[in-house]
C-alpha positions as CSV (number, residue, x, y, z in Angstrom):
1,X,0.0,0.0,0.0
2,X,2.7,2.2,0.9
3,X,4.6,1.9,-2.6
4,X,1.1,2.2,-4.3
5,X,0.9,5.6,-2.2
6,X,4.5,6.8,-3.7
7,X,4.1,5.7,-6.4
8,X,0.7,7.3,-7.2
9,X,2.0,10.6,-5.4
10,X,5.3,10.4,-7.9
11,X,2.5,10.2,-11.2
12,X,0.3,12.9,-10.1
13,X,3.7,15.5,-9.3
14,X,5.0,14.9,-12.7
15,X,1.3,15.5,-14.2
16,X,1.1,18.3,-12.2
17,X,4.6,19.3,-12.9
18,X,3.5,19.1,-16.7
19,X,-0.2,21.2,-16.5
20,X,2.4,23.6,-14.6
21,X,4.5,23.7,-17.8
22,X,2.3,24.2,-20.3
23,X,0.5,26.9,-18.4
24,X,3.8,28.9,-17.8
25,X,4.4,28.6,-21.7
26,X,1.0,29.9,-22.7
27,X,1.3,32.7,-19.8
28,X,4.6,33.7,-21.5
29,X,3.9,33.5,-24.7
30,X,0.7,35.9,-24.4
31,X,2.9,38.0,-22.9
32,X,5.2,38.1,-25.5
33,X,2.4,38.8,-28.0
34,X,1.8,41.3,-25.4
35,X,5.1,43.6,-25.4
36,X,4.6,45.4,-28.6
37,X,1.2,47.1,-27.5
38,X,2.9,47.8,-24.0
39,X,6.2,49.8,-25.8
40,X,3.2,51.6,-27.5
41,X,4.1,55.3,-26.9
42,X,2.1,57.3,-24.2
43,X,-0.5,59.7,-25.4
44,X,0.8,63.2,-27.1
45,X,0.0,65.7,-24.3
46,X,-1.6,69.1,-25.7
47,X,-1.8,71.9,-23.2
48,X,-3.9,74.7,-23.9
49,X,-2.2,77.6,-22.2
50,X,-4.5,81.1,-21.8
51,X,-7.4,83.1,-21.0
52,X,-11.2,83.2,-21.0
53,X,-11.3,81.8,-24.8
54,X,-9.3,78.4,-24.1
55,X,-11.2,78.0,-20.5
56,X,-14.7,78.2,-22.2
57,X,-16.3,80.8,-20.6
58,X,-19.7,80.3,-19.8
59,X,-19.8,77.3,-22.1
60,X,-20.7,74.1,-21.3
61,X,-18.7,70.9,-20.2
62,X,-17.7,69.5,-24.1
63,X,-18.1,72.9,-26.0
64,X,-15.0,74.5,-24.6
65,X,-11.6,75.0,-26.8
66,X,-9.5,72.1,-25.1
67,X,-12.3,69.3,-25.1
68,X,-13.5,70.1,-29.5
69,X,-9.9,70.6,-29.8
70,X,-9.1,66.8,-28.5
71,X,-12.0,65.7,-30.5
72,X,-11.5,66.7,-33.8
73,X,-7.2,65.4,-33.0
74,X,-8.8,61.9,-32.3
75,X,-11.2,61.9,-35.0
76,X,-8.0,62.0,-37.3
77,X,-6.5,59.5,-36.1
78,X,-4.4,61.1,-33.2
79,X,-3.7,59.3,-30.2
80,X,-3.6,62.6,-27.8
81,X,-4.9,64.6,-24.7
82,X,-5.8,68.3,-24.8
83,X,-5.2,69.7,-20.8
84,X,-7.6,73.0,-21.0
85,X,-4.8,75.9,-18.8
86,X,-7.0,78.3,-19.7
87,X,-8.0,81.1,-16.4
88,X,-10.8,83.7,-17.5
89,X,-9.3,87.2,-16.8
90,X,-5.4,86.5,-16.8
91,X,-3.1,88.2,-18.6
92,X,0.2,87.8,-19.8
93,X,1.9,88.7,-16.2
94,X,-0.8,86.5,-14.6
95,X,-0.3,83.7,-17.0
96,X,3.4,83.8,-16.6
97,X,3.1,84.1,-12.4
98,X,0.8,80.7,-12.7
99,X,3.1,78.6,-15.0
100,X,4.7,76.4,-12.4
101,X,1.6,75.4,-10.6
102,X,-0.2,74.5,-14.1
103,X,2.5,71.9,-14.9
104,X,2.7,70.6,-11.7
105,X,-1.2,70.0,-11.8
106,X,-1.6,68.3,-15.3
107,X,1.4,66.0,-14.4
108,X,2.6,65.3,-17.0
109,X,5.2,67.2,-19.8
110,X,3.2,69.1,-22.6
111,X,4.7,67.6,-26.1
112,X,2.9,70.9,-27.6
113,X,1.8,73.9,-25.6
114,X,-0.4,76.4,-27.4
115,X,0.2,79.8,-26.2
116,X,-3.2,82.0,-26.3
117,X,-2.2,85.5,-24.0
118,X,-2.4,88.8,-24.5
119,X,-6.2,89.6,-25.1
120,X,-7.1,91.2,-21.8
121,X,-3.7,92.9,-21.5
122,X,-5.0,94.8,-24.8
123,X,-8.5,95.3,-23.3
124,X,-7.1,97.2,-20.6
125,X,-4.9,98.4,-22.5
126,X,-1.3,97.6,-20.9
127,X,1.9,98.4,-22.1
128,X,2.4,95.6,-25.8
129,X,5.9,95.6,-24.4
130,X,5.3,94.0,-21.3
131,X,3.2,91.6,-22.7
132,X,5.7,90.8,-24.7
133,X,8.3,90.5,-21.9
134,X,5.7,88.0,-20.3
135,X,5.2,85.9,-23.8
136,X,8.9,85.9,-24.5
137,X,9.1,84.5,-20.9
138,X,6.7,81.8,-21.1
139,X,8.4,80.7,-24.7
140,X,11.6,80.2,-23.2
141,X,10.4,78.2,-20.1
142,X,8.1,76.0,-22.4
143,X,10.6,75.0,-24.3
144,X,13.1,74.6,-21.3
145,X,10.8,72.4,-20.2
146,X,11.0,70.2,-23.9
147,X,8.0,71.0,-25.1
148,X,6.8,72.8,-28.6
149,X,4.9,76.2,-28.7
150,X,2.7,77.2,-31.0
151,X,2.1,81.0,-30.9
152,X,-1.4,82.1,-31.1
153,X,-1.7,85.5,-32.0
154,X,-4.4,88.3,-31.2
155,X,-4.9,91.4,-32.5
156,X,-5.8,94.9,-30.9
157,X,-9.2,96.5,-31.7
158,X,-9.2,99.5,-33.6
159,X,-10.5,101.8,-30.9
160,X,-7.3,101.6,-29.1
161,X,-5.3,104.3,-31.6
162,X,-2.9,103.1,-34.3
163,X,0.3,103.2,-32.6
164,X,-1.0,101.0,-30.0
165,X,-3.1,98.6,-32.5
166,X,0.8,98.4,-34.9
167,X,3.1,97.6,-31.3
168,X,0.6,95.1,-30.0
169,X,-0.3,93.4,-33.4
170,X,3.3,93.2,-33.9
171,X,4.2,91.1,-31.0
172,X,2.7,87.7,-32.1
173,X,4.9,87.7,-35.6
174,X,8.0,88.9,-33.8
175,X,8.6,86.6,-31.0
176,X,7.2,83.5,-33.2
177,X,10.2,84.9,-35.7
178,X,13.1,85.3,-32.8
179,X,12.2,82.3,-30.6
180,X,11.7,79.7,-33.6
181,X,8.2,79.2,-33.3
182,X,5.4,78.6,-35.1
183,X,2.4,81.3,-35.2
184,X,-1.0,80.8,-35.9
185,X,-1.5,84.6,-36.8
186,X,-4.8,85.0,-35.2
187,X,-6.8,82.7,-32.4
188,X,-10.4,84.3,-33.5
189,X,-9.6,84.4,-36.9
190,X,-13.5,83.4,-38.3
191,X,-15.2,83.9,-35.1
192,X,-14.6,87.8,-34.5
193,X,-17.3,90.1,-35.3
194,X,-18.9,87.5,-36.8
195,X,-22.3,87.2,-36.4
196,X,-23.6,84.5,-34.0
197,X,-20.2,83.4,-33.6
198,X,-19.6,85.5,-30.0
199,X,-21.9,85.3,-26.5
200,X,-23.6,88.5,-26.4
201,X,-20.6,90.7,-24.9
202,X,-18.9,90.2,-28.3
203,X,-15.8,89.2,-27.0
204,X,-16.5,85.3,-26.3
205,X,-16.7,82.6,-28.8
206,X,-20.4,80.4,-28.7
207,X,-19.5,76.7,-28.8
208,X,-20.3,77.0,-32.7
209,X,-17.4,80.1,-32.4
210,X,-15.1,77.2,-30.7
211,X,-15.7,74.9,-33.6
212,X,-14.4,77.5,-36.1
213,X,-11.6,78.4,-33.9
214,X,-11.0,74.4,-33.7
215,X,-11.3,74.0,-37.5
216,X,-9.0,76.7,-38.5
217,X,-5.7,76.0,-35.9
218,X,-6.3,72.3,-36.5
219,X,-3.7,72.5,-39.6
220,X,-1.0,73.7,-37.6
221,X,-1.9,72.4,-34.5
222,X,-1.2,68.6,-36.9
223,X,1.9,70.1,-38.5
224,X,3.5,70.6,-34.9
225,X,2.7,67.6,-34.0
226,X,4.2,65.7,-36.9
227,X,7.3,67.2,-36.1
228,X,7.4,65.9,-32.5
229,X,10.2,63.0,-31.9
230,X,8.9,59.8,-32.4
């Protein structure tokens, strides 16, 4: 009885022993098949870096710059995610003072940051140099950082005098030309004074004024992307 005992204990450990076997393979060969959607790169981080138009001021959760912009990028096939920065009110000092505490909270490094400042410096009509300053400053950290700008530009309203509509106007263009990067010329190009494009203070774009916004930076927004390393 006792060799029968042994004996069937030595046949079930070697049974065992082989379901053991064949179950390690198949566990590692999934996980081989695995590895080459685990090295799949991370997600391109956007951040949308500004004021009232990239928070979506009194717009709804989903009509707001950041979340169309992410939409229409993924409806083309990019694999991305669109952090909204935007703080109604700031200006260009503001938005430099906050930079720190904006990366720290979206954890993780921008790949492309688009830069939309300078509005409600122009409003209340601050000096176009300091804004500058402030823009320039923000550039230069960005890219510290590693990540890609693009520049979007505004332009002054007539109402302000023509000395102060030429300095402003002429930021965007000049620091996108001495810090290397690219400029979308204007970030309400389509939506400004356009009718039923704006809320009713005529400063805001509607969510239908987002979409345009969305549908006319989308070409560069893709281009800067295309050029980020692989």
């Amino acid at each position: 009885m006792e060799f029968s005992r042994k004996g069937q204990f030595m046949y079930d450990s070697k049974r065992r022993y082989g379901n053991d076997r064949r179950i390690y393979q198949f566990t590692l060969g999934l996980l081989l098949l695995m590895l080459p959607f685990a090295a799949q790169a991370a997600p391109r981080t956007i951040l949308a870096y500004g004021d009232s138009l990239t928070a979506g001021y009194q717009l709804r959760p989903g009509e707001g710059f950041a979340p169309q912009l992410e939409a229409a990028l993924k409806a083309r096939g990019h694999d991305v995610k669109v952090a909204m920065g935007g703080v109604s009110g700031d200006t260009t000092a503001q938005g430099r003072a906050r930079m720190a505490w904006t990366l720290a909270g979206i954890k993780a490094k921008p790949d492309l940051v688009i830069l939309e400042l300078g509005a409600n410096d122009m409003l209340r009509g601050q000096s176009p140099a300091t804004a500058r300053a402030n823009l320039d400053a923000m550039i230069v950290e960005f890219q510290k950082r590693g990540s890609r700008v693009l520049l979007a530009g505004m332009q002054a309203q007539p109402n302000l005098g023509a000395k102060y509509v030429q300095e402003f106007n002429a930021i965007f263009p000049g620091l996108a030309k001495a810090r290397g990067v690219a400029l979308y010329p204007f970030f309400m190009d389509g939506v400004a004074s356009v009718k039923g494009m704006q809320l009713s203070d005529g400063l805001h774009p509607t969510a239908g004024g987002v979409k345009v916004i969305v549908r006319r930076i989308l070409p560069s927004v893709e281009r800067e992307l295309a050029k980020l390393p692989k």
